[in-house]
C-alpha positions as CSV (number, residue, x, y, z in Angstrom):
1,X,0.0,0.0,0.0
2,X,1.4,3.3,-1.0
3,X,2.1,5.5,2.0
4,X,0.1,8.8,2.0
5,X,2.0,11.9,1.6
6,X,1.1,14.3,4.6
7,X,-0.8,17.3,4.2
8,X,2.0,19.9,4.5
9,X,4.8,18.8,3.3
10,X,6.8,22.1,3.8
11,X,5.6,24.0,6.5
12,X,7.8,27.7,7.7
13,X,6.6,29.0,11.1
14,X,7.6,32.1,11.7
15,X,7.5,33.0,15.6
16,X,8.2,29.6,17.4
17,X,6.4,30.2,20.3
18,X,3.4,28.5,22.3
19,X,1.2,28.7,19.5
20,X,3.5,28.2,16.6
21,X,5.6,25.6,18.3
22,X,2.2,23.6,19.6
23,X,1.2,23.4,15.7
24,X,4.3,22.1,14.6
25,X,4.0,19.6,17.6
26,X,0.6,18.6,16.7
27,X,1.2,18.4,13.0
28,X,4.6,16.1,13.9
29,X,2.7,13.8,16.1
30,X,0.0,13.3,13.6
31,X,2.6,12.5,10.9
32,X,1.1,15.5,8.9
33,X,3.7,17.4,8.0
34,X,7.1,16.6,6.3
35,X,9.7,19.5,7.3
36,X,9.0,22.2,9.9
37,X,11.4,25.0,9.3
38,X,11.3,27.6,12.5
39,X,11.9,31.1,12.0
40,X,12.5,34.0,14.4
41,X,14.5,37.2,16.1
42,X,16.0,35.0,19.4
43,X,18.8,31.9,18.4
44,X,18.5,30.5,21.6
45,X,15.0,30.0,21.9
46,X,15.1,28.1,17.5
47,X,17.9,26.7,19.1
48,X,15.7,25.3,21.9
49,X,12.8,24.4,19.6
50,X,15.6,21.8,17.1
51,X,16.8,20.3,20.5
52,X,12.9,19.9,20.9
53,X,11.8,18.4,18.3
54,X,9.9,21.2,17.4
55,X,11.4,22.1,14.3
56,X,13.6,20.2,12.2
57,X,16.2,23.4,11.4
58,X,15.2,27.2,11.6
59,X,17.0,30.0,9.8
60,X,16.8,33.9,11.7
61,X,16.4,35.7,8.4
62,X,12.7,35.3,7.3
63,X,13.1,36.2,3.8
64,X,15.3,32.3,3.5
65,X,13.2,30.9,5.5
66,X,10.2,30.8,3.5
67,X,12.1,29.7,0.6
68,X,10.3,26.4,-0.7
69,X,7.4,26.3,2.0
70,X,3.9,25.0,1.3
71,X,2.6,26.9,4.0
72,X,3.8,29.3,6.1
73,X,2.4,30.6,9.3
74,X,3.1,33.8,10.5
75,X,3.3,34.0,14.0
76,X,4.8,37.0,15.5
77,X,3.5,40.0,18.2
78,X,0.6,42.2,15.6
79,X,2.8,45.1,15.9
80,X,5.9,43.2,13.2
81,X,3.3,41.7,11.0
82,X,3.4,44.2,8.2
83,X,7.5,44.2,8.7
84,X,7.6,40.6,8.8
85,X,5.1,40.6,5.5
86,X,7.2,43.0,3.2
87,X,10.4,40.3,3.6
88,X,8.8,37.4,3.2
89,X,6.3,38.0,0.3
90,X,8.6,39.0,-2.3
91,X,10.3,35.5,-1.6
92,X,7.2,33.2,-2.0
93,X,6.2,31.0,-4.4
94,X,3.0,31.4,-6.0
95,X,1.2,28.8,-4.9
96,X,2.4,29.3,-0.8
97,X,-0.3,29.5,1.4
98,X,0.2,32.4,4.2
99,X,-1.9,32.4,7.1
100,X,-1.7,34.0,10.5
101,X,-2.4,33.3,13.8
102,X,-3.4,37.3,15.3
103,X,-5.8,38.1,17.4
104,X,-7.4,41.2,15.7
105,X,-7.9,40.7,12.2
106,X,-8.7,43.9,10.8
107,X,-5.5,44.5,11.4
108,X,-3.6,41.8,9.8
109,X,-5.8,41.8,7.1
110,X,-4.9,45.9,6.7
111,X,-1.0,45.4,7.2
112,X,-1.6,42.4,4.0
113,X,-3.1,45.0,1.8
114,X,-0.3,47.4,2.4
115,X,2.0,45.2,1.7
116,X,0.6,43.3,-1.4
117,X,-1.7,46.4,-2.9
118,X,-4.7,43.9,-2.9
119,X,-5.9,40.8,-1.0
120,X,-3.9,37.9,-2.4
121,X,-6.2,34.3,-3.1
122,X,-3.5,32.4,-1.1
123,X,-4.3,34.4,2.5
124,X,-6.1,32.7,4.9
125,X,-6.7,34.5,7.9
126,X,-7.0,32.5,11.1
127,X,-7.2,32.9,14.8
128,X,-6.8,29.9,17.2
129,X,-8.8,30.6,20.3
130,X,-5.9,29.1,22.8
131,X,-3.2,29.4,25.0
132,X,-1.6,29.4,28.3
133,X,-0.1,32.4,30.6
134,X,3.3,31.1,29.3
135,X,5.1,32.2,25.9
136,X,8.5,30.8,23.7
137,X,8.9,27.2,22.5
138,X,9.4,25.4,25.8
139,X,6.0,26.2,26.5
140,X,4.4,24.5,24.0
141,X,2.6,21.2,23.4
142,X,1.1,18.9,21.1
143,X,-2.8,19.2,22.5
144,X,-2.8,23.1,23.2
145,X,-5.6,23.1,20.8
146,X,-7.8,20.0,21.1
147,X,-11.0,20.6,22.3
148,X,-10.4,24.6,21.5
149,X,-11.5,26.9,18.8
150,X,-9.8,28.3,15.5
151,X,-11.7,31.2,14.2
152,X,-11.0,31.3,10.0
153,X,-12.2,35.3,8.5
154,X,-11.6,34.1,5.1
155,X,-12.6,36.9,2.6
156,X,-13.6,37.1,-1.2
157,X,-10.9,37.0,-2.7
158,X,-9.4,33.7,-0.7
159,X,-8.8,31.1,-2.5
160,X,-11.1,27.6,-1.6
161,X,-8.0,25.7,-1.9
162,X,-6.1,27.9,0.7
163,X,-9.4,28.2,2.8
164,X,-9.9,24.2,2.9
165,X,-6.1,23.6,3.6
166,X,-5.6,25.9,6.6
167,X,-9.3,24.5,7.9
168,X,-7.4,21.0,7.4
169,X,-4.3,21.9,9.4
170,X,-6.1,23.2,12.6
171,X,-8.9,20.3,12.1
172,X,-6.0,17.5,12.6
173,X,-4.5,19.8,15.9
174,X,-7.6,18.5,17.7
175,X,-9.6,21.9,16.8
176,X,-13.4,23.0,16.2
177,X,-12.4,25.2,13.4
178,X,-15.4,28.1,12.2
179,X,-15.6,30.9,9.9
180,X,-16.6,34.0,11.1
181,X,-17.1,37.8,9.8
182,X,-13.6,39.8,10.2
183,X,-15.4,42.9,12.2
184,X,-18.0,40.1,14.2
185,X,-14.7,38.9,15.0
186,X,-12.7,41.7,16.8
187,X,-15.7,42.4,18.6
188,X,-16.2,39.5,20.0
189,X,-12.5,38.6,21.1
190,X,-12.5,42.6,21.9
191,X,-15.4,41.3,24.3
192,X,-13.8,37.7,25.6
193,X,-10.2,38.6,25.3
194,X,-8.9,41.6,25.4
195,X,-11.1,43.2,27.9
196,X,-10.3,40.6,30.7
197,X,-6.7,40.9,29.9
198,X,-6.5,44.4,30.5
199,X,-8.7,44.6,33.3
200,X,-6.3,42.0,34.6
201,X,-2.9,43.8,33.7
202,X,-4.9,47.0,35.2
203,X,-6.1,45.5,38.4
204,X,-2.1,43.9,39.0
205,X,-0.7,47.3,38.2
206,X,-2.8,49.2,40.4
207,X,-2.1,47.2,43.7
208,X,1.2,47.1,43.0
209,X,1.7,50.8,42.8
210,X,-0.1,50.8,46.2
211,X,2.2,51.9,49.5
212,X,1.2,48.9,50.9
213,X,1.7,46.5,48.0
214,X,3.6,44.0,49.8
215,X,0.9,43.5,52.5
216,X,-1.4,43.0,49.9
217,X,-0.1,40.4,47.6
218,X,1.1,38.5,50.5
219,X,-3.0,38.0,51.8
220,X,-4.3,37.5,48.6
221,X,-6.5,34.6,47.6
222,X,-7.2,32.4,45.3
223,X,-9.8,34.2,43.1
224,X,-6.8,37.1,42.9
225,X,-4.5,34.4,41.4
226,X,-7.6,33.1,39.1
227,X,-8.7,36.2,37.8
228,X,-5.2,38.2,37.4
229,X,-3.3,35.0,36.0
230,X,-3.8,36.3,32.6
231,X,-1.5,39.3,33.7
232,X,1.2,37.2,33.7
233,X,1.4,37.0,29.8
234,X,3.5,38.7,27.2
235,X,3.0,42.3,27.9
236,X,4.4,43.3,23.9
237,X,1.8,40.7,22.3
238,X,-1.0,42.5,24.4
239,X,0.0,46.0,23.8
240,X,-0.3,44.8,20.5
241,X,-3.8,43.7,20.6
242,X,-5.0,46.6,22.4
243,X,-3.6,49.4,20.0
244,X,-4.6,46.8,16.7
245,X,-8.1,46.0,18.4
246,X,-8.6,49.6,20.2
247,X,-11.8,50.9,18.4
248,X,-13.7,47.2,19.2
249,X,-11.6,46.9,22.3
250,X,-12.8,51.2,23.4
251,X,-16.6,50.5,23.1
252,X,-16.5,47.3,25.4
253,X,-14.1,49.9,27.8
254,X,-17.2,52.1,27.7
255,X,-19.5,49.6,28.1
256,X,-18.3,48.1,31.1
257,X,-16.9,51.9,33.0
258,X,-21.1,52.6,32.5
259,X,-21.7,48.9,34.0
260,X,-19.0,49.6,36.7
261,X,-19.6,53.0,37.5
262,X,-24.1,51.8,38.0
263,X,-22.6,49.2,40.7
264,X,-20.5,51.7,42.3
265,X,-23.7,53.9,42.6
266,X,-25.2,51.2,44.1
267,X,-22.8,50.5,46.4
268,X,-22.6,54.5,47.5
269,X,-26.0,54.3,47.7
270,X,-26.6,50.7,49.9
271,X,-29.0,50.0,46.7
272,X,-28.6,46.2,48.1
273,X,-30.6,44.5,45.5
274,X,-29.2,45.7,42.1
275,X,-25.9,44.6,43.8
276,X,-27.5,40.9,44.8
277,X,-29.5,41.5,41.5
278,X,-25.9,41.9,39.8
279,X,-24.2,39.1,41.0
280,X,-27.2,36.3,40.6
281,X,-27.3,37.2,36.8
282,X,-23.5,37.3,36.5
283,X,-23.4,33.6,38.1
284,X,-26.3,32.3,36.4
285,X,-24.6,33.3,33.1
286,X,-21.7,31.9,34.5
287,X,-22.8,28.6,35.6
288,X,-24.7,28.3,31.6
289,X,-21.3,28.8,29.8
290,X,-18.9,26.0,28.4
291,X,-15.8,27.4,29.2
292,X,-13.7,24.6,28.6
């Protein structure tokens, strides 16, 4: 019987982090994937990801890199996309798939029209919905996205060939892959994402500028460690985010300050049930998610 080839058989990830290194792991475990090159601006941590496993050689310079790749994933903080973009594309064969892995699409899907002048048939924009507080390739793993969701924006001018590849590649991670709008997108994540984050990163910062810091980080609880873990992640990839996202990202900002500043009235005011009335709605929509 002859031996199916796999589905990528040249695959160049640029940014061989948690999300880019737990796609190469997946993709190698499932025997989908014939060469993994790794691409990125710090030796030590490609060099880590060969001595993992995680990539079978890596080259720093993005524009040799690509050279020869099927696909190639573009992984890297929002703010380099465009950069990264103008050196690789002039380098890619015509037939390379490019997709992405950002979190606001408007704005990778902007820095791709710069850059190209139009929307080229072989972009695939894409969004896995997963991750950990950690970052760089010691931190990733083969099942990071079983179970979760990939979010696909493809637009009119993507090709169905690209479109049913990249929906291929996340399928075999273990991923619910969906399509989605690009704007329904950012507002959603703008809603589920990047809100808590920076409410998270906010909440941390403001203790910690507190006289009394010390004293308060040694008492806290566990619901401080639950809810401010998030502030633990990679402060460039979320400053990012928020600048790339900031017009979905300001109206949830206003939305919640008006949400805040009605239970603060409440509070000034002992206005007991809107608070209990508050909370019980909060945990019965809680308790109705699937928040896996």
């Amino acid at each position: 019987m002859t031996e199916q080839p796999p589905l990528i058989e040249r695959l160049c990830i640029i940014g061989v982090g948690l999300i880019g290194g737990s796609l190469a792991r997946a993709l190698k475990q499932m025997g989908e994937v014939g060469e993994v090159v790794g691409c990125g601006r710090g030796e030590v941590n490609l060099q880590a990801a060969v001595r993992l496993g995680v990539v079978d050689r890596y080259d720093t310079d993005p524009a040799r890199a690509v050279a020869g790749a099927d696909v190639v994933v573009v992984a890297v903080p929002l703010g380099a996309m465009e950069a990264v973009l103008r050196v690789i594309v002039p380098q890619l064969e015509p037939d390379t798939v490019v997709t992405d892995v950002g979190s606001a699409k408007s704005s990778v899907i902007a820095d791709v029209e710069r850059v190209y002048g139009r929307i080229p048939s072989h972009f695939v924009p894409g969004h896995p919905i997963a991750g950990t507080e950690q970052s760089g390739v010691e931190a990733s793993f083969a099942t990071l996205f079983q179970r979760r969701r990939v979010i696909l924006t493809p637009l009119a001018e993507t090709a169905a060939a690209a479109h049913h590849l990249i929906r291929r590649m996340w399928e075999l991670t273990g991923a619910e892959v969906v399509d989605m709008g690009v704007r329904h997108h950012d507002a959603v994540l703008a809603a589920t994402s990047h809100l808590p984050h920076l409410l998270a990163y906010t909440l941390v910062d403001t203790l910690a500028r507190l006289d009394d810091r010390a004293e308060i980080f040694r008492y806290a609880a566990g619901g401080f460690r639950d809810f401010t873990r998030i502030a633990s992640s990679d402060p460039t990839m979320w400053h990012d985010i928020c600048v790339a996202n900031r017009e979905q990202l300001l109206e949830m900002m206003t939305l919640f300050n008006t949400e805040l500043a009605r239970l603060a009235e409440a509070i000034r005011n002992d206005d007991r049930a809107t608070i209990l009335s508050t909370f019980q709605r909060a945990k019965r929509a809680r308790d109705n998610l699937y928040l896996d």
